[in-house]
PQR file of N, CA, C, O and H, with PARSE charges and radii, in Angstrom:
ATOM      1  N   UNK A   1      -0.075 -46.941  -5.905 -0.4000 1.5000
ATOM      2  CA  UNK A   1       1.166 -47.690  -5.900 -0.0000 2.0000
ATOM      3  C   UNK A   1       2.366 -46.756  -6.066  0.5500 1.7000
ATOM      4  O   UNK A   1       3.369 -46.739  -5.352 -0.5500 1.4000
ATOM      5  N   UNK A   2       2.062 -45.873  -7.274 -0.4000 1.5000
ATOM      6  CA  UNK A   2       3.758 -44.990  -7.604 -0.0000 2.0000
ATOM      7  C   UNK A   2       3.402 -44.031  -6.018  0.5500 1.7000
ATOM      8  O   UNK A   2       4.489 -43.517  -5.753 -0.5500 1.4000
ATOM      9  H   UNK A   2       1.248 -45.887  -7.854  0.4000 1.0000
ATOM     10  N   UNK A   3       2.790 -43.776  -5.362 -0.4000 1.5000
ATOM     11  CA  UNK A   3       2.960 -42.703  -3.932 -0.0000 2.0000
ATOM     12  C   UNK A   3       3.634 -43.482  -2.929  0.5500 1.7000
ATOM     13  O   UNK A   3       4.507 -43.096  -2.152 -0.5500 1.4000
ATOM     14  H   UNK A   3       1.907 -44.194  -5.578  0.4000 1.0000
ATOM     15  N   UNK A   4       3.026 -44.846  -3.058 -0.4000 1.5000
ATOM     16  CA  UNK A   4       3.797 -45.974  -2.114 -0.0000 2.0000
ATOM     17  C   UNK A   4       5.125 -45.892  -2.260  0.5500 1.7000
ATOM     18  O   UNK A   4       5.861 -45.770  -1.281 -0.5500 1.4000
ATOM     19  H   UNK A   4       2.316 -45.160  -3.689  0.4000 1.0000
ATOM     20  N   UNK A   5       5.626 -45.958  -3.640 -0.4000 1.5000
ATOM     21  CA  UNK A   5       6.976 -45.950  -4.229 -0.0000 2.0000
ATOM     22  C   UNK A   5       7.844 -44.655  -3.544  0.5500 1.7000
ATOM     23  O   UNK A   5       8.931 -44.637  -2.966 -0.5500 1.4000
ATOM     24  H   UNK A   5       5.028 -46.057  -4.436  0.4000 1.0000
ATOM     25  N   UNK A   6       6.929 -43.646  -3.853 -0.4000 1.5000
ATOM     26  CA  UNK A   6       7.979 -42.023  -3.743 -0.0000 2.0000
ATOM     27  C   UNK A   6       7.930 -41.781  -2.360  0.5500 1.7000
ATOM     28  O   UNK A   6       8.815 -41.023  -1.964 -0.5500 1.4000
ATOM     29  H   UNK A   6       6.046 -43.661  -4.323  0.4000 1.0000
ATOM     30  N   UNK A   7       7.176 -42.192  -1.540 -0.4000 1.5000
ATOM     31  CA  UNK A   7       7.234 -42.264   0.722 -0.0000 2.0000
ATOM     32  C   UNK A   7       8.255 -43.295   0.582  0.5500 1.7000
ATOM     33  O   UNK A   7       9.325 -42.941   1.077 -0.5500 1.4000
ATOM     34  H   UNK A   7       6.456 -42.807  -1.862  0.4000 1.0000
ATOM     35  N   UNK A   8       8.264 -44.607  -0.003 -0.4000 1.5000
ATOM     36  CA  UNK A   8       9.222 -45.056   0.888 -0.0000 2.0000
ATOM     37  C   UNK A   8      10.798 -44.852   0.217  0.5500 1.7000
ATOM     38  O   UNK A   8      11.763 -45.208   0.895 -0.5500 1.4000
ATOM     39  H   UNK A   8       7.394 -44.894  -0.405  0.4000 1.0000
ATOM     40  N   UNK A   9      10.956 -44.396  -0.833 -0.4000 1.5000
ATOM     41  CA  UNK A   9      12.057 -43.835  -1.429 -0.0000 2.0000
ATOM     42  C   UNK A   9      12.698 -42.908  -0.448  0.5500 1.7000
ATOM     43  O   UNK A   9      13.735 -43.064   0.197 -0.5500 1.4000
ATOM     44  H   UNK A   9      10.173 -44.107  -1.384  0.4000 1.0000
ATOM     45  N   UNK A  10      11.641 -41.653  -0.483 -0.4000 1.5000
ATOM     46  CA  UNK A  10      12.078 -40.646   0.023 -0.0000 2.0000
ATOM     47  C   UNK A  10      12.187 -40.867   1.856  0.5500 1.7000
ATOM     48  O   UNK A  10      13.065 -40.214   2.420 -0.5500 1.4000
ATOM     49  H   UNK A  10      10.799 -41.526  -1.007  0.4000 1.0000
ATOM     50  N   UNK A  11      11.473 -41.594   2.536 -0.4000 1.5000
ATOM     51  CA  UNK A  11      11.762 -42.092   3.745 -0.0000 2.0000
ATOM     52  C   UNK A  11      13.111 -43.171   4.169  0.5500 1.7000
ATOM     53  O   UNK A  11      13.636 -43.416   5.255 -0.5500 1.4000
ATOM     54  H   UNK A  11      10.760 -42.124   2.079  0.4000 1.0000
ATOM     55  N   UNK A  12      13.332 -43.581   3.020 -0.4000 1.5000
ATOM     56  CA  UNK A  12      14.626 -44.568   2.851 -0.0000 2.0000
ATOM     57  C   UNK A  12      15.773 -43.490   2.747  0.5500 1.7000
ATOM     58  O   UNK A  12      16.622 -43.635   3.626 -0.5500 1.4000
ATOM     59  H   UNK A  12      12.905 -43.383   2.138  0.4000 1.0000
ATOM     60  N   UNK A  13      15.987 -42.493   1.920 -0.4000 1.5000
ATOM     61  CA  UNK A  13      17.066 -40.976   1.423 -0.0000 2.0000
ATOM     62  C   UNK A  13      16.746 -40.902   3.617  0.5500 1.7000
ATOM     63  O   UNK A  13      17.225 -41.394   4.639 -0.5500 1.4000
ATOM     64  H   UNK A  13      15.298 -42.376   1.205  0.4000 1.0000
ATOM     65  N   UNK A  14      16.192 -40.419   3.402 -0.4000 1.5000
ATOM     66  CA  UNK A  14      16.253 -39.665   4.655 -0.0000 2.0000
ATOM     67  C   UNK A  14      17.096 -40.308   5.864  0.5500 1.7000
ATOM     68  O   UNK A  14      18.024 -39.773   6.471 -0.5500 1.4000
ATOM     69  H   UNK A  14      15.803 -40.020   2.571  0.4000 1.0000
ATOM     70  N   UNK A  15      16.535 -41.616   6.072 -0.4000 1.5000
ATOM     71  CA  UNK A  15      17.213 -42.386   6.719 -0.0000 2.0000
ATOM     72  C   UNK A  15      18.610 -42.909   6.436  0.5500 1.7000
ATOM     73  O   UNK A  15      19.111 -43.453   7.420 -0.5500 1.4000
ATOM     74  H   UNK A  15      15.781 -42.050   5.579  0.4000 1.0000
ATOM     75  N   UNK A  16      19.031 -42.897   5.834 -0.4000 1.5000
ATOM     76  CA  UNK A  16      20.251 -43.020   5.195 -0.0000 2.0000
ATOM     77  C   UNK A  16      21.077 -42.021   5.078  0.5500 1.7000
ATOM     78  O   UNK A  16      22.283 -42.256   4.989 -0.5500 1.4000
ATOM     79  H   UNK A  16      18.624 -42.455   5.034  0.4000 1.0000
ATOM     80  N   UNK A  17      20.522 -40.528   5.053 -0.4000 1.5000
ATOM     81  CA  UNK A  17      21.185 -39.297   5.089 -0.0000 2.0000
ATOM     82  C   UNK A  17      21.206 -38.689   6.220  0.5500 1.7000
ATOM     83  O   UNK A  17      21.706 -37.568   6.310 -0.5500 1.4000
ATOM     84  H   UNK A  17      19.543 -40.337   5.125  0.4000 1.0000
ATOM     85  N   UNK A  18      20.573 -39.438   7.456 -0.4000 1.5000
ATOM     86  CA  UNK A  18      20.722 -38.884   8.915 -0.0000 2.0000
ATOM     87  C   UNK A  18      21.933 -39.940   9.757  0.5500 1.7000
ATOM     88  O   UNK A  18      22.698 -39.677  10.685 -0.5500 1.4000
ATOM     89  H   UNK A  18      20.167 -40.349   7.383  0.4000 1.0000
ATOM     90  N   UNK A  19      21.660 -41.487   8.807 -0.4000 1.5000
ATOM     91  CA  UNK A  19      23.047 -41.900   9.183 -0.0000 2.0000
ATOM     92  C   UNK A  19      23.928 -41.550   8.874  0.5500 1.7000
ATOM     93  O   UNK A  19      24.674 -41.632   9.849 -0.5500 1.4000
ATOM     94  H   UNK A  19      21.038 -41.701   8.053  0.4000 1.0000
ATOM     95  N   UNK A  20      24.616 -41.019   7.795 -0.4000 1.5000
ATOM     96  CA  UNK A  20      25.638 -40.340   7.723 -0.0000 2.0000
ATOM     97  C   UNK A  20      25.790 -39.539   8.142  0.5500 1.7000
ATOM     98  O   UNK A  20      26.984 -39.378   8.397 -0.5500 1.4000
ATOM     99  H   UNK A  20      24.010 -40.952   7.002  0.4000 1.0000
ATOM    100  N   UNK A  21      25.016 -38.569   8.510 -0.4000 1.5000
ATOM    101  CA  UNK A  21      25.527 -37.348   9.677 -0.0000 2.0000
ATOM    102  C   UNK A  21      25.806 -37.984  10.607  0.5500 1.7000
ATOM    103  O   UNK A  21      26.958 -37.841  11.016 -0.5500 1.4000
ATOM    104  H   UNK A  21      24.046 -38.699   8.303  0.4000 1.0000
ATOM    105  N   UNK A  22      25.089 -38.746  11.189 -0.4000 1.5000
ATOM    106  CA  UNK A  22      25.454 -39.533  12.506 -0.0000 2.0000
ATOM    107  C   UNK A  22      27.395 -39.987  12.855  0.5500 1.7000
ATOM    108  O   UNK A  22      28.241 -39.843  13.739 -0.5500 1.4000
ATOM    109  H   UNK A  22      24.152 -38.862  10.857  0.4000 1.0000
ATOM    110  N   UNK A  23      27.231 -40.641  11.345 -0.4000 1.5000
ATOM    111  CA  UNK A  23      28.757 -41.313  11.114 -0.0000 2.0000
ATOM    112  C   UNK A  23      29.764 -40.109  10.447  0.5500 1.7000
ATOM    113  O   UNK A  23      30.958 -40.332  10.247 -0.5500 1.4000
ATOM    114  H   UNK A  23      26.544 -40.758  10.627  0.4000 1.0000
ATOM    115  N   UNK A  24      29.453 -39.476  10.293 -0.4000 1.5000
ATOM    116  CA  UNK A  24      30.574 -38.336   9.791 -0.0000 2.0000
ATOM    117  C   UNK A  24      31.264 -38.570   8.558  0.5500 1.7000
ATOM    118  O   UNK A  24      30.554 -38.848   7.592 -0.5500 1.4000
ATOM    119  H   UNK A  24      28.483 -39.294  10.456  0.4000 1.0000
ATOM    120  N   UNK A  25      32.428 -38.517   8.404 -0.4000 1.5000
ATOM    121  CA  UNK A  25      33.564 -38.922   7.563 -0.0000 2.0000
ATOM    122  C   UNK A  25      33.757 -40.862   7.344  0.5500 1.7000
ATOM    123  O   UNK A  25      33.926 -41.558   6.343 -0.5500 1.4000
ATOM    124  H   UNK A  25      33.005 -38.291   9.189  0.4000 1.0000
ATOM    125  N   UNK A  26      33.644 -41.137   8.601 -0.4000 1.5000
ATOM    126  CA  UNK A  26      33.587 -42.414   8.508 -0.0000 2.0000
ATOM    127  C   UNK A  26      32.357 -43.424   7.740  0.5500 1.7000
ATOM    128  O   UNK A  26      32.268 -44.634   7.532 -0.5500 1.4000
ATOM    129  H   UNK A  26      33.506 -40.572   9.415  0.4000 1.0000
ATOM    130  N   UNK A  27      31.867 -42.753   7.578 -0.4000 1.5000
ATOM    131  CA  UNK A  27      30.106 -43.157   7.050 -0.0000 2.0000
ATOM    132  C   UNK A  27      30.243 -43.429   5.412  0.5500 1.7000
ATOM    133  O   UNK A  27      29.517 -44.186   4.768 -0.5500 1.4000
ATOM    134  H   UNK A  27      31.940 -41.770   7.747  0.4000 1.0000
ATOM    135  N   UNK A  28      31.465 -42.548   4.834 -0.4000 1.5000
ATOM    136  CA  UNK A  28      31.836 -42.626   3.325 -0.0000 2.0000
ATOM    137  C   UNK A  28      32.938 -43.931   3.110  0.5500 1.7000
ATOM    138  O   UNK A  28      33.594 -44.203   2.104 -0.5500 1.4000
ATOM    139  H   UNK A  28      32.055 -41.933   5.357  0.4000 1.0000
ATOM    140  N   UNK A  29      32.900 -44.481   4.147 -0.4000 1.5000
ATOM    141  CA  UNK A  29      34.383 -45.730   3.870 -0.0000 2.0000
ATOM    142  C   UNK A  29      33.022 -47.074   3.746  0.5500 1.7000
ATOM    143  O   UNK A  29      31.843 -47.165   4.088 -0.5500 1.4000
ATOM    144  H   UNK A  29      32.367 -44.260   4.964  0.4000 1.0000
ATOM    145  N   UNK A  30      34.079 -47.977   3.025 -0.4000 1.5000
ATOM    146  CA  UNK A  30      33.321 -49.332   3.224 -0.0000 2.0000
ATOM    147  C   UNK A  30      33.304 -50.223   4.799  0.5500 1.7000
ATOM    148  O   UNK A  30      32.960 -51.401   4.704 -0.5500 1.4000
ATOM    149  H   UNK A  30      35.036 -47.903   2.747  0.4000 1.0000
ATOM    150  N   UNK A  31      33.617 -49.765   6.051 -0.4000 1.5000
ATOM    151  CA  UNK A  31      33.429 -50.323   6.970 -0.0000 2.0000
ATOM    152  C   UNK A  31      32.493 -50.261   7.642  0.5500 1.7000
ATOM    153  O   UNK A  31      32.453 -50.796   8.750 -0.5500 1.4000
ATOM    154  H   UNK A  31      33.896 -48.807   6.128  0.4000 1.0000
ATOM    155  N   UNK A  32      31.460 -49.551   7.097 -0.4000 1.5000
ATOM    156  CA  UNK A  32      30.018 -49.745   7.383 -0.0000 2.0000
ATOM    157  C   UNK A  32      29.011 -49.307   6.546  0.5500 1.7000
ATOM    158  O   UNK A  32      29.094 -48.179   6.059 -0.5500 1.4000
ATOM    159  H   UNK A  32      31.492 -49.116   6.197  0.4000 1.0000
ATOM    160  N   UNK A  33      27.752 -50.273   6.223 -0.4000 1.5000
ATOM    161  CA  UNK A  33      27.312 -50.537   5.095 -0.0000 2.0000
ATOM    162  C   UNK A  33      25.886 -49.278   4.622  0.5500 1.7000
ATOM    163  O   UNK A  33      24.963 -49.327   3.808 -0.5500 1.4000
ATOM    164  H   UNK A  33      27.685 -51.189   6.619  0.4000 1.0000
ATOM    165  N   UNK A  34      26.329 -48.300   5.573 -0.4000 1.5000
ATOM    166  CA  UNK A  34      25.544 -46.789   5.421 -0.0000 2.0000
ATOM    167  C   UNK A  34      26.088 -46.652   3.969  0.5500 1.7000
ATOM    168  O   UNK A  34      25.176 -46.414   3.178 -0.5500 1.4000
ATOM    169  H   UNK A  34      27.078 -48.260   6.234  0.4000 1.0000
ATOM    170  N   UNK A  35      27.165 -46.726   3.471 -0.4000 1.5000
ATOM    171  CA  UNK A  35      27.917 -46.135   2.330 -0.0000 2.0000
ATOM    172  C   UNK A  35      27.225 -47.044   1.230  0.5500 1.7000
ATOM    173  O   UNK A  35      26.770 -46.560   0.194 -0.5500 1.4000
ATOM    174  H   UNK A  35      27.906 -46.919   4.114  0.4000 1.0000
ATOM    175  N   UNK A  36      27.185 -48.238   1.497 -0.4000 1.5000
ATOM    176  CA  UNK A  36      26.463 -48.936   0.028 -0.0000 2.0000
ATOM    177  C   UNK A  36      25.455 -48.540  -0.267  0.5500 1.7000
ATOM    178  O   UNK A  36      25.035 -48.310  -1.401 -0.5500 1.4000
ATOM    179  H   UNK A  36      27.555 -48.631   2.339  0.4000 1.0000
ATOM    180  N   UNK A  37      24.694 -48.350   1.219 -0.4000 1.5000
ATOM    181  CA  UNK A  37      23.295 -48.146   0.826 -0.0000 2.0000
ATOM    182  C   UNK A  37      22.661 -46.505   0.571  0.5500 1.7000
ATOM    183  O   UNK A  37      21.485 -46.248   0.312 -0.5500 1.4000
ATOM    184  H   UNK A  37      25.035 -48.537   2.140  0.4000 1.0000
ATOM    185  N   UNK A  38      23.618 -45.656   0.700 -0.4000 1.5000
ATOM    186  CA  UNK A  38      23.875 -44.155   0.177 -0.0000 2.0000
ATOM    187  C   UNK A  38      23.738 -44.206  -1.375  0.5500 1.7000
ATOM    188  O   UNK A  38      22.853 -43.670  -2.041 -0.5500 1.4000
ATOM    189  H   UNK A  38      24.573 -45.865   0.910  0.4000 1.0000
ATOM    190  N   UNK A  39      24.995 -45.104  -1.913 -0.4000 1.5000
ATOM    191  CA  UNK A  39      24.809 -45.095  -3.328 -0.0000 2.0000
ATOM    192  C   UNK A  39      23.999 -46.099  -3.562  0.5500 1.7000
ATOM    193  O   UNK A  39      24.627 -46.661  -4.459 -0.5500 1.4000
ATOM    194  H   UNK A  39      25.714 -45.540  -1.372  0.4000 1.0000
ATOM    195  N   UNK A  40      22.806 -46.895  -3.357 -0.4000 1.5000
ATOM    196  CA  UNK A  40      21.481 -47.541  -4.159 -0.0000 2.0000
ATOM    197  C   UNK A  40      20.783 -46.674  -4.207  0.5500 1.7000
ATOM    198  O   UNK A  40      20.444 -46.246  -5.311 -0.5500 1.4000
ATOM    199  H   UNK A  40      22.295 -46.439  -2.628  0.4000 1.0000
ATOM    200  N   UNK A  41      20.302 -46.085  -3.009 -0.4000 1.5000
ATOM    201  CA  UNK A  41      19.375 -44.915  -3.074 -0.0000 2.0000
ATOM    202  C   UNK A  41      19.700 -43.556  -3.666  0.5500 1.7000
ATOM    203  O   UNK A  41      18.828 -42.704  -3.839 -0.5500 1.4000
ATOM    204  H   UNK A  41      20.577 -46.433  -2.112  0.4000 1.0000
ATOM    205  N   UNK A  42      20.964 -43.377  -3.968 -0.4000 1.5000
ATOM    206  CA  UNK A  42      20.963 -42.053  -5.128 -0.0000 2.0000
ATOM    207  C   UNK A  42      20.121 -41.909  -6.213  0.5500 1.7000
ATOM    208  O   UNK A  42      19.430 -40.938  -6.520 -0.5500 1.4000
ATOM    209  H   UNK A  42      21.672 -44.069  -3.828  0.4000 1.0000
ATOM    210  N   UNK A  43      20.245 -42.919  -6.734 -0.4000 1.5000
ATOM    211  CA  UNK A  43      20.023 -43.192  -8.251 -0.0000 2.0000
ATOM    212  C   UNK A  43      18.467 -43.045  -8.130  0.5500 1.7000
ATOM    213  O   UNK A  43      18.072 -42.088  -8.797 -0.5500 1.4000
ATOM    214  H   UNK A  43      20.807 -43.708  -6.485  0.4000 1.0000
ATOM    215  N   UNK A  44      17.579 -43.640  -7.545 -0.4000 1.5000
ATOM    216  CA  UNK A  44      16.306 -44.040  -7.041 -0.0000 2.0000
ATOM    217  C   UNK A  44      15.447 -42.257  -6.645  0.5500 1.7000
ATOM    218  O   UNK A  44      14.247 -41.982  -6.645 -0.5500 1.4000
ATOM    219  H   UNK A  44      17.899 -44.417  -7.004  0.4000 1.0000
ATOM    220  N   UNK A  45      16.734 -41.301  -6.331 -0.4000 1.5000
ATOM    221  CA  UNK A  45      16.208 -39.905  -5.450 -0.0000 2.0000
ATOM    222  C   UNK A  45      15.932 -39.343  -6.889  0.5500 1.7000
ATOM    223  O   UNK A  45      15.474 -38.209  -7.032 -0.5500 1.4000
ATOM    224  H   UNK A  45      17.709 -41.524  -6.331  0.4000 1.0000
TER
END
């Protein structure tokens, strides 16, 4: 179960940190919801 936990954590960071490259500068504003979900998954890394 906790390995289940730390793949999809760390597969969730990842995905979330290739959208923001994707989105650039714009990726840190609230007009798209890459940024909320940047800071849930911090805390979690």
């Amino acid at each position: 179960m906790s390995e289940a936990k730390y793949f999809a954590t760390d597969v969730g960071w990842d995905v979330v940190n290739k959208a923001m490259q994707i989105l650039g500068g714009i990726g840190y504003t609230q007009v798209y919801p890459v940024e909320r979900m940047l800071r849930d998954m911090r805390p979690t890394r």
